[in-house]
N, C-alpha and C positions, 0 to 999 in steps of 0.2 A: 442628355437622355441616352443617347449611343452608349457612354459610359456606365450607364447604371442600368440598361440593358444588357451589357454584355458583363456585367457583375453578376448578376441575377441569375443567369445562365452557369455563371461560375459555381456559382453556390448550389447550384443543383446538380450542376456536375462532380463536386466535392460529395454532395451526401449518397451519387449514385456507385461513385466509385467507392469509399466509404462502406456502401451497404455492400457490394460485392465482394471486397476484401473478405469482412466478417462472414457473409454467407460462404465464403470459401473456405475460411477456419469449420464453421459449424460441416459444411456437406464432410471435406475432404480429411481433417484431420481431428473431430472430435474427440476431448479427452471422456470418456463417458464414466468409470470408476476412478477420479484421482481423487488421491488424498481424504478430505472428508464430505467427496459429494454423496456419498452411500447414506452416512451420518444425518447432512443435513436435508437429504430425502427423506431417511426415515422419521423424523420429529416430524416434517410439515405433510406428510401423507399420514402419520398417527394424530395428530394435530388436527387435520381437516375431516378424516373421516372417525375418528376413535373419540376425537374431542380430548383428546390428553400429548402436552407437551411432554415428550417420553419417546424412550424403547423399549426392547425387551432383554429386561436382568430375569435370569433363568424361568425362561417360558412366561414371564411377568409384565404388563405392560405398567412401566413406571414411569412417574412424575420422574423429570431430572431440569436440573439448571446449566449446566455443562455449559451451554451455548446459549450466546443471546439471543432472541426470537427473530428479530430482524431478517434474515435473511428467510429462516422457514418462513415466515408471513409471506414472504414476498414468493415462495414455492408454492405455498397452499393457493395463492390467489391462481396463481399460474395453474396448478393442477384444477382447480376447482371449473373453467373452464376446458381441459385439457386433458384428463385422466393424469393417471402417473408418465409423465413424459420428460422424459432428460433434453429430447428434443425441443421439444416446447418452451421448455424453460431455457435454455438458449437461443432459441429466435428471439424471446421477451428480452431478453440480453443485448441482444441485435440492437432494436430499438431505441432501448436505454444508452447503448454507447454511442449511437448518432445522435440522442442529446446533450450527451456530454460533449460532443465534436463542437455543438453549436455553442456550451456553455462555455466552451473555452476559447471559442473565436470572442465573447463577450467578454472573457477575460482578459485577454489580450486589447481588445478594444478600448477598455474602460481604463490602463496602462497608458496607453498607446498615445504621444503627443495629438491635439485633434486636425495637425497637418498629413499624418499619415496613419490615421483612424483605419480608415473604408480600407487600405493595403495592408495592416498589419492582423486587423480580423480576418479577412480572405488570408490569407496565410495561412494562419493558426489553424484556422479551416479546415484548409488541405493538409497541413499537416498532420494534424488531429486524425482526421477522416484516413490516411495512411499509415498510420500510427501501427507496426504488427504487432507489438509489445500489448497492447491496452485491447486490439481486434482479436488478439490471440485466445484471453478469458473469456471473451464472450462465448467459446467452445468449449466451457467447462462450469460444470454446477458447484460454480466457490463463489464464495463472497464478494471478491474483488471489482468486478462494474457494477453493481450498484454501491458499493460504498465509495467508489472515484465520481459516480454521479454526485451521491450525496455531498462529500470534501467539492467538487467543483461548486458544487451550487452555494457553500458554507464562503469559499475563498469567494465566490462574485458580491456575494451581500459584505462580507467583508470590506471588500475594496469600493464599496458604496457608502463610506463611513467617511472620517477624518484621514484613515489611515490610507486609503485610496483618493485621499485629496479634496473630497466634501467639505463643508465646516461643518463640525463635530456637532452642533448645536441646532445645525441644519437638516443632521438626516436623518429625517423621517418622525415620527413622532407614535406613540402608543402603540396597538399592537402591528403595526407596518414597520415598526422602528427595525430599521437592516441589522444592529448590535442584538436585536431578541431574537429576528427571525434565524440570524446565523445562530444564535444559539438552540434553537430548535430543530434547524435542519443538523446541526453535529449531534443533537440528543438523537434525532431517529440515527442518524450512521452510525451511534455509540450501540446502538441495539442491531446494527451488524456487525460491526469490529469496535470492540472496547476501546482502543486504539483513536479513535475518530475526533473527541476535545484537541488533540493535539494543533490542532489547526487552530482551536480559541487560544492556546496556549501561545501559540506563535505572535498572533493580535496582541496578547498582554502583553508579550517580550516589547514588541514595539513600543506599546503605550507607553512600558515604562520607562522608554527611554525617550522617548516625542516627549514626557511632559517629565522629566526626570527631577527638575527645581521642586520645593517641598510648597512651593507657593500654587503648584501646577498640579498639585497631588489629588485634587479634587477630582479634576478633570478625567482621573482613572476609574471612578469610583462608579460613576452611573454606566457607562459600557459594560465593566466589569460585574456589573448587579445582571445589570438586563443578560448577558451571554450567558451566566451563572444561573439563572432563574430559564432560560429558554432550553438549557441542556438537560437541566433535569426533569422539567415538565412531561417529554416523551420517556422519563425512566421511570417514571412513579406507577403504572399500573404493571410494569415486571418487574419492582421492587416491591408492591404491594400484594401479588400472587406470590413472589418467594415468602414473603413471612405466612400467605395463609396454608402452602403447605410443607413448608422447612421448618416455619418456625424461625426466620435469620433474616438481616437486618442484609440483603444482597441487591443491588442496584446493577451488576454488570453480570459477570460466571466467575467462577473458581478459576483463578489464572494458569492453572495445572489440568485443568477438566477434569480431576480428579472425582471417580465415587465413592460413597463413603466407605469408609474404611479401608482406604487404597493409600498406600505410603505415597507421599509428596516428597520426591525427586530433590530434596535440598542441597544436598552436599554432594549427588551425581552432579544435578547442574553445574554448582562453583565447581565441581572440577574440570568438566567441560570448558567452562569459562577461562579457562587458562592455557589452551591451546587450542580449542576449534572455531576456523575463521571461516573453511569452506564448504559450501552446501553439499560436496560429496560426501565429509565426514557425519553430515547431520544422518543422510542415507543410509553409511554403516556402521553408526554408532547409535544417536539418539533417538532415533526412529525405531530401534529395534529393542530398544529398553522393556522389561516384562512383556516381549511377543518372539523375540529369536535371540541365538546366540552371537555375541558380542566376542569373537575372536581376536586376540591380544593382536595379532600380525594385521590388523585390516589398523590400528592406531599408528596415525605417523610418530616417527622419530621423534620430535618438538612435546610429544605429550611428555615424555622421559627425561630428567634431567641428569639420570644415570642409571646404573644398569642395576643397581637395587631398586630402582623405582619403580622400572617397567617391572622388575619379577613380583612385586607389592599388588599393581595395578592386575600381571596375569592373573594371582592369586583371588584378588579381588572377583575377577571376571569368571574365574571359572566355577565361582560360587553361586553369581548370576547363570550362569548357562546351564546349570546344575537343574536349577527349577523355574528358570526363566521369569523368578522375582526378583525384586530388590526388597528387601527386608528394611527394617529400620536402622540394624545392626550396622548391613553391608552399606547405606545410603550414609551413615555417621563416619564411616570410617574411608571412604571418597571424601566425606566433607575435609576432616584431617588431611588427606592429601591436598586438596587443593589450600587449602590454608597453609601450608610447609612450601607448597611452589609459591603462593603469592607474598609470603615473606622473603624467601628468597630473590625473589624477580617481581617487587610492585608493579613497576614501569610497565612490564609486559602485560600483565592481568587488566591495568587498567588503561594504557594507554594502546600500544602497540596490537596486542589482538581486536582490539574495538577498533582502530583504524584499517587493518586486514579487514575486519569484517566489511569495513564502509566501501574502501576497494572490492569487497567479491559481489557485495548487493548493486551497488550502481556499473561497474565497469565489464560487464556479463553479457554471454549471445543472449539470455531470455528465453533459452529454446527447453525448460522443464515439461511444458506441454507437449512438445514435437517428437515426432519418431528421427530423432536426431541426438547424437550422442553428446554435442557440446564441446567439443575437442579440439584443440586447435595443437596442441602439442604431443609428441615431438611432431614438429611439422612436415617432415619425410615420411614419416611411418605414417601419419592420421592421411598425406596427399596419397599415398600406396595403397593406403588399406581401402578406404572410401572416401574415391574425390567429391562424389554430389554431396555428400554430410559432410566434409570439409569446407566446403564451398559455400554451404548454407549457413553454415556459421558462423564463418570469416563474414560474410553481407550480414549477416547479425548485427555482429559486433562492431563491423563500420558503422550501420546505422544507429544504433545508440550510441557509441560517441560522438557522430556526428549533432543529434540531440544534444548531446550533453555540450560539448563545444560551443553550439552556437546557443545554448540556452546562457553559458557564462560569458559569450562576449557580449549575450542582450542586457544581460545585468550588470555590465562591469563599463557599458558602452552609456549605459539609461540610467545609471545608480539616483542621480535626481531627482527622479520620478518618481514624485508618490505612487505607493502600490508595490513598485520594485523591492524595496525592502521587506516590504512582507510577506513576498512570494519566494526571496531568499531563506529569509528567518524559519517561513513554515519547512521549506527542503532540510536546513540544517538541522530543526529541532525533530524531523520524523528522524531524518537519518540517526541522528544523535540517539533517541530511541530505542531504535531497533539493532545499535551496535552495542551500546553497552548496558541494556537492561534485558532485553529480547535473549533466548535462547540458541535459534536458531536464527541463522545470516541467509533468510531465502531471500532472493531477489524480489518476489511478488510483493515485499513489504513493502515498497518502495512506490509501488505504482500508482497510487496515489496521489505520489508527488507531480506527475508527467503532466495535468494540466497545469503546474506551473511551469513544466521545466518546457512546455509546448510555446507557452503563452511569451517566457523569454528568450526564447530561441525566434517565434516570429515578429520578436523588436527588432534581432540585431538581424534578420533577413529584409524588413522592412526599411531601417535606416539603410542596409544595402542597396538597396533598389532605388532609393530616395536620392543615393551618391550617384551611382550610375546615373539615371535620370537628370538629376543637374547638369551631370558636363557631359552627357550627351548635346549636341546643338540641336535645337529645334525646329522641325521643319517649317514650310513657308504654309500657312495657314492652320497650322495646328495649336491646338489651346489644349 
């Protein structure tokens, strides 16, 4: 009783510190215009009170697809009690990421041998609930906590299947069955991040290979219906408003967000693709495509593979900075570049830059939100100029590798465990993703991932504690 008295305690002390952390993000350092919180305010404020999924194309308020509604729904609800409040909708953030704290002490648990259950969920707990990485978004009107709600909640029904050590034949049955419902909680997160199957994706990797014999092939087929029919179920009424007024057969957004009549970036991208691994370059390069000029000197060295290249590429650029478009002309003749570098050098296009990428998304302080520069080098000059933003970002970056460290001794310590593998599988298929198909190498792609990389990280803390505990010698009346 003692025991699970002073658990209980734990666990409220977990969500109290938890809630303060993020309320410290939201008072002290709110990101209040990044990136496309402007965006997806204005769709669920013109949405809620205009009644039209849209903005405004010259003085116009238009119908657009751009973005998939999911997150404005989840703004409008928010405004609709709240007026237009950025605040608001980060306390509702608040919330949501203290249940993900708990969803992922569940995931961890349902992992977890059932000798060290109750120690491996309190862990994940506190870790979770400390977490500045995942506390951090909650200060910012993006996407990002509720679609790590959503993925958490997809990875627990998941690991309530076969693949998390159930008998497959056992879990669950009609519309309770954990293989539909995971497919329905990834169709709502597909309608916040397109991105979001990725996680069923992960489950099929497994299957196929749990039942890989042609005798076993069966076995793949009823999961695989049910997650495939649960995903789509939440796409079908914003694929059936894009045809009533596009006219188009659209189930997600244009992967460009492109409007109409707007050139699609093809052969700028592929040439990106062939040298930019770091989220600075995304800053002064792709970010600034038909909005600013794109100056040849801000491109590192590595984009050139000789010095008639770069005068190709300035030449190129200065036609961009001329009208601050990319035509179709200039976007075809990028494409030829990149096609002349990836002939020349495959290996790097498709190997080498995707793995840079993998390195700058996962192995990063996290600090894009912070009034913090991120700098750690050269280490002289960054300790001279500003020790405290030095400082802050060196404890950054300890604390996500130390995440990451002990997430791969939990997995590499636990590999036996049903569940383990597919909380691997899911990391390596996002990561895989978002380094060689994804554009941009932002670290926030990733985050996602952290309820698994939480949940095996507090295996290998828990068998820790479990070692300790053993050959510690036990006192005289202790049980």
């Amino acid at each position: 009783m003692s025991q699970l008295y002073k658990m209980r305690w734990s666990v409220v002390a977990a969500a109290c510190v938890g809630l303060a952390l993020r309320l410290f993000f939201v008072v002290a350092v709110p990101a209040t215009n990044s990136g496309d919180s402007p965006f997806y305010i204005e769709l669920a404020w013109n949405w809620l009170k205009k009644g039209v999924y849209g903005f405004s194309i010259d003085g116009q308020l238009t119908p657009v697809d751009m973005r998939v509604p999911g997150y404005p729904t989840f703004l409008a609800a928010v405004f609709s009690v709240a007026d237009n409040s950025s605040r608001a909708a980060m306390l509702a953030q608040v919330a949501l990421d203290l249940a993900t704290c708990f969803l992922v002490a569940a995931i961890a648990a349902r992992i977890a041998p059932a000798s060290m259950r109750r120690r491996v969920a309190l862990i994940a707990l506190w870790m979770a609930a400390l977490c500045p990485f995942t506390a951090n978004y909650t200060a910012v009107v993006l996407t990002e906590t509720l679609v790590t709600f959503l993925t958490a909640l997809a990875v627990l029904l998941i690991l309530e299947t076969d693949i998390g050590g159930a008998p497959l034949r056992a879990a669950g049955a009609g519309a309770f069955n954990p293989w539909l419902l995971a497919g329905i909680v990834a169709g709502f997160g597909t309608l916040v991040r397109p991105e979001t199957p990725l996680v069923l994706a992960a489950a099929g990797l497994v299957l196929v290979v749990k039942f890989w014999r042609p005798r076993e092939w069966g076995e793949i087929v009823r999961p695989a219906v049910l997650m495939a029919v649960g995903l789509v179920l939440p796409l079908l009424p914003w694929a059936v408003r894009n045809w009533r007024t596009f006219h188009e057969v659209q189930f997600l957004a244009p992967r460009y967000s492109q409007l109409p009549g707007e050139v699609v970036p093809y052969g700028f991208t592929a040439w990106t693709g062939t040298w930019l691994w770091r989220m600075s370059d995304v800053y002064l390069v792709t970010w600034k495509l038909n909005s600013e000029a794109i100056p040849v000197g801000d491109i590192p060295a590595a984009a050139f593979d000789s010095a008639d290249e770069r005068s190709r590429v300035a030449e190129l650029l200065a036609q961009h900075n001329d009208s601050l478009t990319l035509s179709a002309d200039l976007d075809r003749k990028f494409g030829d570049l990149a096609r002349e570098r990836t002939a020349r050098h495959p290996l790097r296009t498709y190997l080498k830059i995707p793995l840079q990428r993998a390195l700058a998304i996962w192995f990063t302080p996290r600090t894009e939100l912070l009034p913090v520069s991120g700098h750690l080098w050269p280490v002289a000059q960054e300790w001279n100029e500003d020790r405290n933003d030095f400082l802050t970002t060196l404890a950054l970056t300890v604390i996500n590798c130390i995440f990451l460290v002990l997430a791969f001794a939990g997995a590499w310590r636990l590999r036996q465990i049903p569940g383990v593998a597919f909380l691997v599988v899911f990391v390596l298929v996002r990561t895989t993703f978002f380094t060689w198909f994804v554009d941009t190498p932002e670290p926030r792609y990733v985050l996602e991932c952290f309820p698994a990389i939480i949940a095996l990280a507090a295996l290998a803390c828990g068998r820790f504690g479990r070692s300790i505990n053993a050959a510690r010698p036990q006192a005289p009346g202790e049980s």
